[in-house]
Structure formats: C-alpha cells, structure tokens
C-alpha positions as CSV (number, residue, x, y, z in Angstrom):
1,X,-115.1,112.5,120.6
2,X,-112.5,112.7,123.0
3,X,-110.5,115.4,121.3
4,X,-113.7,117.3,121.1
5,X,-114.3,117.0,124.6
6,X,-110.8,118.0,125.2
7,X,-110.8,120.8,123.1
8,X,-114.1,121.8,124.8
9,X,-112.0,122.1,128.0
10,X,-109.3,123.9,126.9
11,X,-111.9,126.8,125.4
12,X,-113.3,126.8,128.8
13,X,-110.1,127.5,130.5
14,X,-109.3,130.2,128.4
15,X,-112.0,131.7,129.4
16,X,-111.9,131.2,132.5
17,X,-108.1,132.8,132.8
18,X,-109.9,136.1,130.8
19,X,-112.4,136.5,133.3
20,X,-110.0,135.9,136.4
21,X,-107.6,138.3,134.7
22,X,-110.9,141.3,134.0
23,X,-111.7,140.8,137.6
24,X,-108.6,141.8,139.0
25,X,-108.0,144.5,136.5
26,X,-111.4,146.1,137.1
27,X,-111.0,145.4,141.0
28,X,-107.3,147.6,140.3
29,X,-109.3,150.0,138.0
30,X,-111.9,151.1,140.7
31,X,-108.8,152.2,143.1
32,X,-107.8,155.6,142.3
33,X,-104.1,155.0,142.7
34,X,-104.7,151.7,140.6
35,X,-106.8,153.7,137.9
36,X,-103.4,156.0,137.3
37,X,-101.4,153.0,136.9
38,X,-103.3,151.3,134.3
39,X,-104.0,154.6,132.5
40,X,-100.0,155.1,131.9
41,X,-99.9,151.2,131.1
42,X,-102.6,152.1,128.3
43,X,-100.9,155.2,127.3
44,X,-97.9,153.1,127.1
45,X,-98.6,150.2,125.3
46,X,-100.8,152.0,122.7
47,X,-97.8,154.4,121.8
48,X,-94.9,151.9,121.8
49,X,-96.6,148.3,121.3
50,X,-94.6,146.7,123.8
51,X,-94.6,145.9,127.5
52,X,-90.7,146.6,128.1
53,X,-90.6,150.0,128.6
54,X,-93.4,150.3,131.0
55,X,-92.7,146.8,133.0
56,X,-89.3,149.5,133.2
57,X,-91.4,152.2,134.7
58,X,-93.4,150.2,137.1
59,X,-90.5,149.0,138.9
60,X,-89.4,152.3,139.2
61,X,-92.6,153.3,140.8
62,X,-92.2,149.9,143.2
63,X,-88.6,150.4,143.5
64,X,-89.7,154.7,144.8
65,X,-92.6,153.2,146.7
66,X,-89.9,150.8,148.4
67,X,-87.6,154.2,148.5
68,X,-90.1,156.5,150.3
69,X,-91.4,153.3,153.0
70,X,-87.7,153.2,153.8
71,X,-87.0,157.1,154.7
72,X,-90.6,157.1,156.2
73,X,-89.0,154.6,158.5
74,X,-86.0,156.7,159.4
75,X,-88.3,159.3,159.8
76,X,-90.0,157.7,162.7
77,X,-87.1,156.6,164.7
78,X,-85.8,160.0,164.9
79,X,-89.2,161.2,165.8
80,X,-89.1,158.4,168.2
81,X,-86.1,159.4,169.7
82,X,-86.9,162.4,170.1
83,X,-90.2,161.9,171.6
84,X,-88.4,160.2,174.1
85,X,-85.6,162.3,174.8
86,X,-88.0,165.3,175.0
87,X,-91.0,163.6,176.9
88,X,-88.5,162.4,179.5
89,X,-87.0,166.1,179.9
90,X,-90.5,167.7,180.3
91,X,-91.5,165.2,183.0
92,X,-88.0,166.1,184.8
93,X,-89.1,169.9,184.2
94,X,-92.1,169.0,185.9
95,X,-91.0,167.3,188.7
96,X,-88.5,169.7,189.5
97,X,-91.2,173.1,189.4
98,X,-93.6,170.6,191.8
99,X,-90.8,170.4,194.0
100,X,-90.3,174.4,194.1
101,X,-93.7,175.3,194.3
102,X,-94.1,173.3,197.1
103,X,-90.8,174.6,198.9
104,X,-92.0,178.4,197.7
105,X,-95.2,177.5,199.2
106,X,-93.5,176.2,202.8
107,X,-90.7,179.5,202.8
108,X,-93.7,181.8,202.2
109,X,-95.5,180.3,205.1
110,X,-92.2,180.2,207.2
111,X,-91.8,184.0,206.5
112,X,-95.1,185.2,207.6
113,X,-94.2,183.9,211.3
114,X,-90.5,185.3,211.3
115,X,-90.0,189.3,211.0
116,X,-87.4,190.2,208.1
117,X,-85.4,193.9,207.7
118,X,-87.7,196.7,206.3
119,X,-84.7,197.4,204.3
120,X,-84.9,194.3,202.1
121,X,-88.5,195.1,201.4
122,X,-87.4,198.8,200.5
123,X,-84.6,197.5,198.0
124,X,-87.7,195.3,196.1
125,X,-89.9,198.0,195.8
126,X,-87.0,200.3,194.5
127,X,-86.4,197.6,192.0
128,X,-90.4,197.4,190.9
129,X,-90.2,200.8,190.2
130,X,-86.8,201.0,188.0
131,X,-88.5,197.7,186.2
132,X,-91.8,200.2,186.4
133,X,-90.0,203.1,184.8
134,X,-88.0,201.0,182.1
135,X,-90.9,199.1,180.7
136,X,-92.9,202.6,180.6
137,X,-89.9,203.9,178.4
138,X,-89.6,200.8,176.6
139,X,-93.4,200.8,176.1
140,X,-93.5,204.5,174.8
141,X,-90.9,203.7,172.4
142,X,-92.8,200.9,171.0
143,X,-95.8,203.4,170.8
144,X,-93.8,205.6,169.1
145,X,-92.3,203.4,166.5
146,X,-95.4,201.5,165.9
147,X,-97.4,205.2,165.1
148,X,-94.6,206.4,162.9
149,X,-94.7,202.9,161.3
150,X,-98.4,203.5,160.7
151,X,-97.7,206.9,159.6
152,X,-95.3,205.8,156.9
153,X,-97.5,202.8,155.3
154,X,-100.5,205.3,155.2
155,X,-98.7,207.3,153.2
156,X,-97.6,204.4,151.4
157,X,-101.2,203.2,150.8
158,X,-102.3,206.8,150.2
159,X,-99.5,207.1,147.5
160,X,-100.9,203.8,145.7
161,X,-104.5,205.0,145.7
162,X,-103.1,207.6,143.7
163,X,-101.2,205.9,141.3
164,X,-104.3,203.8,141.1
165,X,-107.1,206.6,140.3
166,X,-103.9,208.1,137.8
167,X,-104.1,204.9,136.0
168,X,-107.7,205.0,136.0
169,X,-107.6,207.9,134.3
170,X,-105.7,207.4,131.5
171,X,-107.7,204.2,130.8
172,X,-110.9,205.9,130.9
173,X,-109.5,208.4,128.1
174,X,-108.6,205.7,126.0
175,X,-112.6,204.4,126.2
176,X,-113.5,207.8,125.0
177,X,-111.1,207.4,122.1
178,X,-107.8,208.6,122.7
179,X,-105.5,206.5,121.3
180,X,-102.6,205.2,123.2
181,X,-100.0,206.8,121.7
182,X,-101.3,210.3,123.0
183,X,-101.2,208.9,126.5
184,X,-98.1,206.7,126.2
185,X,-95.4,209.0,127.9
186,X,-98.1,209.3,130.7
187,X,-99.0,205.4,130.6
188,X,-95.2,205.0,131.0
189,X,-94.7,207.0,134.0
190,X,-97.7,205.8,135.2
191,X,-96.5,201.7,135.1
192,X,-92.9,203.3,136.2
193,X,-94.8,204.3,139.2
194,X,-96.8,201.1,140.0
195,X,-93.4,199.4,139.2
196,X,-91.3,201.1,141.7
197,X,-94.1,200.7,144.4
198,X,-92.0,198.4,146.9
199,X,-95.0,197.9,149.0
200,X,-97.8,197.4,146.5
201,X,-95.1,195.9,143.7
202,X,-96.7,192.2,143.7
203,X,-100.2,193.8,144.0
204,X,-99.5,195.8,141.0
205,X,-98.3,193.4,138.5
206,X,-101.5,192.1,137.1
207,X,-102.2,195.8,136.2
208,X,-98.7,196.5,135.3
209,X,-99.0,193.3,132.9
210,X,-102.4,194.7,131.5
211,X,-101.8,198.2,130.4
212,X,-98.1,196.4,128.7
213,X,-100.6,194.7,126.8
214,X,-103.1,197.9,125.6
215,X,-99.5,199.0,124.4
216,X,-100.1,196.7,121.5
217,X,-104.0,195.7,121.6
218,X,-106.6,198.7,122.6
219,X,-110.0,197.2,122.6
220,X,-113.2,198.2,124.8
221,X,-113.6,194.8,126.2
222,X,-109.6,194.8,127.2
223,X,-110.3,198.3,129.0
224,X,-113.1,197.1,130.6
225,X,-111.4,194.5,132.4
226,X,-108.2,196.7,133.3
227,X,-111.0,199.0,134.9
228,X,-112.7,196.6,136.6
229,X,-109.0,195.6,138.0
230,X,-108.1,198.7,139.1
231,X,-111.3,199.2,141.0
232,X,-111.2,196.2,142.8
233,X,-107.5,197.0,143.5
234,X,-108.6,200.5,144.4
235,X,-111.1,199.2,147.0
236,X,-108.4,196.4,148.2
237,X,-106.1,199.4,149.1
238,X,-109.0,201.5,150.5
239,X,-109.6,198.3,153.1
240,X,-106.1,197.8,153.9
241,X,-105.9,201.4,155.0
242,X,-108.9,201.0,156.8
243,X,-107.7,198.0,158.2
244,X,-104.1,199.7,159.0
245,X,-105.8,203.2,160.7
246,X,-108.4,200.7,162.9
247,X,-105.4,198.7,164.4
248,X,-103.3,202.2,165.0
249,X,-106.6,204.0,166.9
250,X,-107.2,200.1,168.8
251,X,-102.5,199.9,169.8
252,X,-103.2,204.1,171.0
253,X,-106.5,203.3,173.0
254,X,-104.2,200.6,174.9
255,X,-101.3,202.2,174.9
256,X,-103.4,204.5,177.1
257,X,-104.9,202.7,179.0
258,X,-101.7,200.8,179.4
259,X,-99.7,204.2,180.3
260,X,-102.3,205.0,183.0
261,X,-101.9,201.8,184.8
262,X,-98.3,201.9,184.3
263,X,-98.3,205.2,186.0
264,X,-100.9,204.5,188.4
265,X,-98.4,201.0,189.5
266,X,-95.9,203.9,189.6
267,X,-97.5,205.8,191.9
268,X,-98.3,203.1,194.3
269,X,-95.0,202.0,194.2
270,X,-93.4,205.0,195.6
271,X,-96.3,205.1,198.2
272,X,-95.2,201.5,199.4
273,X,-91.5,202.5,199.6
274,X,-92.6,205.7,201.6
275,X,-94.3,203.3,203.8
276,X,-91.4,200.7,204.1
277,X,-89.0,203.5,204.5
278,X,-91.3,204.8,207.8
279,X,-90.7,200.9,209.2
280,X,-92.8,198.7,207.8
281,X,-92.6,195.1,208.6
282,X,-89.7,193.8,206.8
283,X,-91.1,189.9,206.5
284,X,-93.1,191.1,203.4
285,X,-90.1,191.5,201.9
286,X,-89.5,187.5,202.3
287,X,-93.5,186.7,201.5
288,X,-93.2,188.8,198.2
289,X,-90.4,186.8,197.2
290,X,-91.8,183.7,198.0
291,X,-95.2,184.6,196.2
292,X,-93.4,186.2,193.4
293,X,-91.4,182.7,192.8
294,X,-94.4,180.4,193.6
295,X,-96.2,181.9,190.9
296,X,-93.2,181.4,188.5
297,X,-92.8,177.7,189.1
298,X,-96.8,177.4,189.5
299,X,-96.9,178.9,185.8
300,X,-93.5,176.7,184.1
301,X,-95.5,173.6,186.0
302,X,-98.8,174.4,184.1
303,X,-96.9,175.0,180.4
304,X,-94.6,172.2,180.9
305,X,-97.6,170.1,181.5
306,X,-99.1,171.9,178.7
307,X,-96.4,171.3,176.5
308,X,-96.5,167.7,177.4
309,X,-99.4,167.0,176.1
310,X,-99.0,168.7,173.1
311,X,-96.0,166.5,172.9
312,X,-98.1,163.6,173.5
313,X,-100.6,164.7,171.1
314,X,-97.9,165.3,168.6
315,X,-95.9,161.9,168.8
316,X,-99.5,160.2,168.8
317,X,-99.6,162.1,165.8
318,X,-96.5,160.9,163.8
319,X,-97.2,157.5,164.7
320,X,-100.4,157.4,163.5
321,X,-99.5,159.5,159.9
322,X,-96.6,156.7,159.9
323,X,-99.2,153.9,159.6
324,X,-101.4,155.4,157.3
325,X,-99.3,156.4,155.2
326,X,-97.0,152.9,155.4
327,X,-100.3,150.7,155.1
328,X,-101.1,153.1,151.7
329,X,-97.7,152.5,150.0
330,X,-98.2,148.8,151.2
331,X,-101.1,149.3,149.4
332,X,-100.1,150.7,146.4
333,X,-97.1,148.5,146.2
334,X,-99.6,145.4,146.4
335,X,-101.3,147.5,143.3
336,X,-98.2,147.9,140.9
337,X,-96.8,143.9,141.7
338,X,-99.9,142.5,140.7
339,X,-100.2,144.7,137.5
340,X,-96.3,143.6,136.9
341,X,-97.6,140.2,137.4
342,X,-100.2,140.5,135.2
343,X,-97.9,142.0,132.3
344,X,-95.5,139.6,132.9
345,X,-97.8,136.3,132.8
346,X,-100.7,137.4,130.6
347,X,-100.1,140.3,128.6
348,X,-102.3,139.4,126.3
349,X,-105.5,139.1,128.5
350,X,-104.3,142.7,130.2
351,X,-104.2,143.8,126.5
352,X,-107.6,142.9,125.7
353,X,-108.5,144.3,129.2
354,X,-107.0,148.0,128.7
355,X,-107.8,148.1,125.1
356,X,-111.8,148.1,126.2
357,X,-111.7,150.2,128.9
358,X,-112.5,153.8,126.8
C-alpha cells in the first residue's frame, strides 16, 4: 500500500515538473524574441538530436547580448561627456551674447546723445555698397550657373526621352512580328545609349536588363511589360523635367525680384552717402554699429538657446534609447538563461514541449 502510495506521488510530481516546464516555455513562446529562440532550438535539435551544439549557440547569443549591453554602455558615457562638455559651452555662449547685447544696447543709447564724425558714417555706407555690389555679382553668377545648369540637364532629360520613345519603338516592331534579329544592331545601339546615359544610368537598368533578356526570349507578354516600363519611365522623365523647368522659372522670378531690391538697396545707398557727404550727423555712424552688432548677438543668443534645447532634447534622447534598449537586452538575456536552464535541467520535458508546438 505504501509503495503504491509512494509511487502515486512520484507520478504526480512528474507531472507536475511537465506542466511547470510547458508554462514557462509557452510564457517564452508568446514573446517574439523568445519565439525565434525556441524555433532555432527546434530546428536544432530535430536536425542534430542533441542539445550540445545549440546550448553552444545560445551562449553565443548571451555572450553578444552581454557584448552589445557593454558597448551600449561606452556609448553613453561618451555621449555623456559630451553632453556635458557641449551643454556647458552653449550656456557660456549664452551668457557671453546676453552680456553683449546688453552693452550693444547701452553704447547705442550712449551714441544717440554724443555727435560722432560724418566721415565714419560715410566709410560704412561706402562699405554697404561694395558688400551691395559684390553680392549682386556673386548673386548673378549664381543665376547664371544655376540657368546653364538647368540648361544642360534639360537637355540631359530631353536626350533620355529620346532614347526612351527610340526604344519604344523597336519594341513595338517586335509586337507586330519583327523578329529580333532584324532589329538587333538597332537594339544594341539603342541599350549602348541607355547604358552610357550618366544621368539616367541607374534609371535605365531595369530596361537595359529587359531588352538583354528579349535577346534570348521574345514573347508578347515579355514585350508588354518592357512597354509598360518604358512608359512609366517615359512619364518619370517627362515629370522630372517638369519638375526641373518649374524650379528654373520659380530661382529667375526671384532672382528678379532679388536683383531689383538689390539695386534699389544700391540706389539708396549712394543717396545716404550723398547725404553724409553734405554733413550729416556723424553719431549714426556709432548707432548703426551698435544696432548692427545688437542684432548679431540678439540672433547667436536666440540659436544658442535654440541649439540648447535641441541639445537637451537630444541627450534626453540618448538616455532614454539607452534604457530601452538596456532593459530589452536585459530582457532577452533573461529569455535565452532560462531556455539554457531549461536545456540544461530538463531536456527532456523541453523536448516534449518543442516537439508539439507545430
């Protein structure tokens, strides 16, 4: 009776263990992470038989996992550091331009009680204007690249639209029964041609690749498709240009309007040095300088403050990627030490487990 009872017991236990182990494993299964695992331990022990080789694996994947937390971790301190160094150097920045707008601020309101030499104002002007006069060349040369740029890669697009509708053709006489070896000089010069496009090269190649391919296989459903290609590339090309010829008219229209205000700035200019030649005021001269550098240190204030916070925003940023990602591989490590565990200790039961999942 006794050993029966015993017996009983053992059974029981047995059990038990099986469904302690089935929980876990299906608790590991319904992770995604936990789902690969197993899948490579099934793949693994159906092809070999034996645990050794992936028990081998899985500690490389711990052993990576372990790898990757520990870069992650130099990662951070340099970030770190670098936060530091650079926050620190922005809040320097910005206590130094709120420390010169506000002495900008007290010389330009010194200067507008004191008279200065209409002669200093004069030599400002003279230098708005040179400044006036070189960004107007500078300007027009830019205009001038930018429309012969324009002019080039119409052509360009022009020349592929051509190439296109050439291979069109040839195509379309191979629907209505030419055979390829009528057209195959003009098929070669045609790919030659698509080939040698350096702008379009990478745009071609799918059609390059297709018309190889009626080289050695000419059927209607093949031409088809190589049609259909080339009229989508046709009408690709035909936007592009569009696209192109509406950004050239939209860089002229402002380049004009741009031109007329340089030359209007110009214009007043040498009607302000006219003026200070004929003995205007000379304080101005101080006040524009004052103005002129308030407004420098008012704008580095506002984009080091700016670049602060995007600083901010960015070291916030690393720190919180850093403990996602470090409480995943915590995670994951968790995942592949209790499936060693359980390949270690009871194989058997994570046999039975695997070997009914599909």
């Amino acid at each position: 009776m006794y050993k029966l009872i015993t017996l009983a017991l053992i059974i029981s236990s047995v059990f038990a263990v099986q469904k302690d182990t089935k929980t876990i494993l299906a608790e590991i299964d319904a992770d995604n992470f936990g789902n690969t695992i197993l899948s490579t331990v099934q793949m693994y022990l159906q092809s070999k038989g034996n645990a050794e080789e992936i028990l081998v694996l899985l500690n490389q994947v711990l052993a990576g996992l372990v790898d990757d937390q520990n870069k992650h971790d130099n990662v951070i301190r340099v970030d770190r550091a670098a936060c530091t160094r650079i926050v620190t150097d922005l809040e320097n920045s910005i206590a130094y331009h709120t420390a010169q707008v506000a002495a900008n601020a007290q010389m330009r309101e010194d200067n507008e009680k004191a008279l200065a030499e209409a002669e200093n104002d004069v030599r400002q002007t003279i230098q708005d204007i040179e400044s006036n006069e070189r960004t107007f060349a500078q300007e027009e040369a830019n205009r001038n690249k930018a429309h012969e740029t324009w002019v080039r890669k119409n052509g360009e697009h022009d020349d592929a639209i051509a190439a296109v509708d050439e291979a069109t053709k040839l195509v379309q006489h191979l629907s209505l029964g030419a055979t390829f070896a009528e057209l195959k000089p003009k098929f070669e010069a045609v790919q030659k041609r698509l080939i040698e496009n350096e702008s379009h090269g990478a745009l071609f190649q799918p059609i390059v690749t297709a018309l190889t391919e009626l080289a050695t296989k000419v059927d209607q459903k093949a031409i088809q498709r190589i049609l259909q290609l080339l009229s989508q590339l046709r009408q690709q090309l035909i936007e592009a240009r569009s696209v192109l010829e509406d950004t050239e008219n939209r860089q002229a229209q402002r380049w004009v309007e741009f031109s007329t205000h340089l030359s209007n700035e110009h214009n007043r200019l040498v009607d302000r040095k006219n003026q200070l030649e004929q003995a205007i005021q000379t304080f101005k001269t101080n006040i524009d300088t004052a103005a002129h550098f308030y407004e420098v240190h008012q704008l580095e204030l506002e984009q080091a403050q700016e670049t602060l916070d995007a600083e901010h925003e960015w070291c916030d940023l690393q720190e919180n990627t850093y403990s996602v990602q470090s409480s995943e591989r915590t995670r994951q490590q968790e995942i592949v030490e209790r499936i060693l565990e359980h390949l270690t200790e009871k194989l058997t039961a994570t046999s039975q487990y695997l070997g009914g999942r599909f």
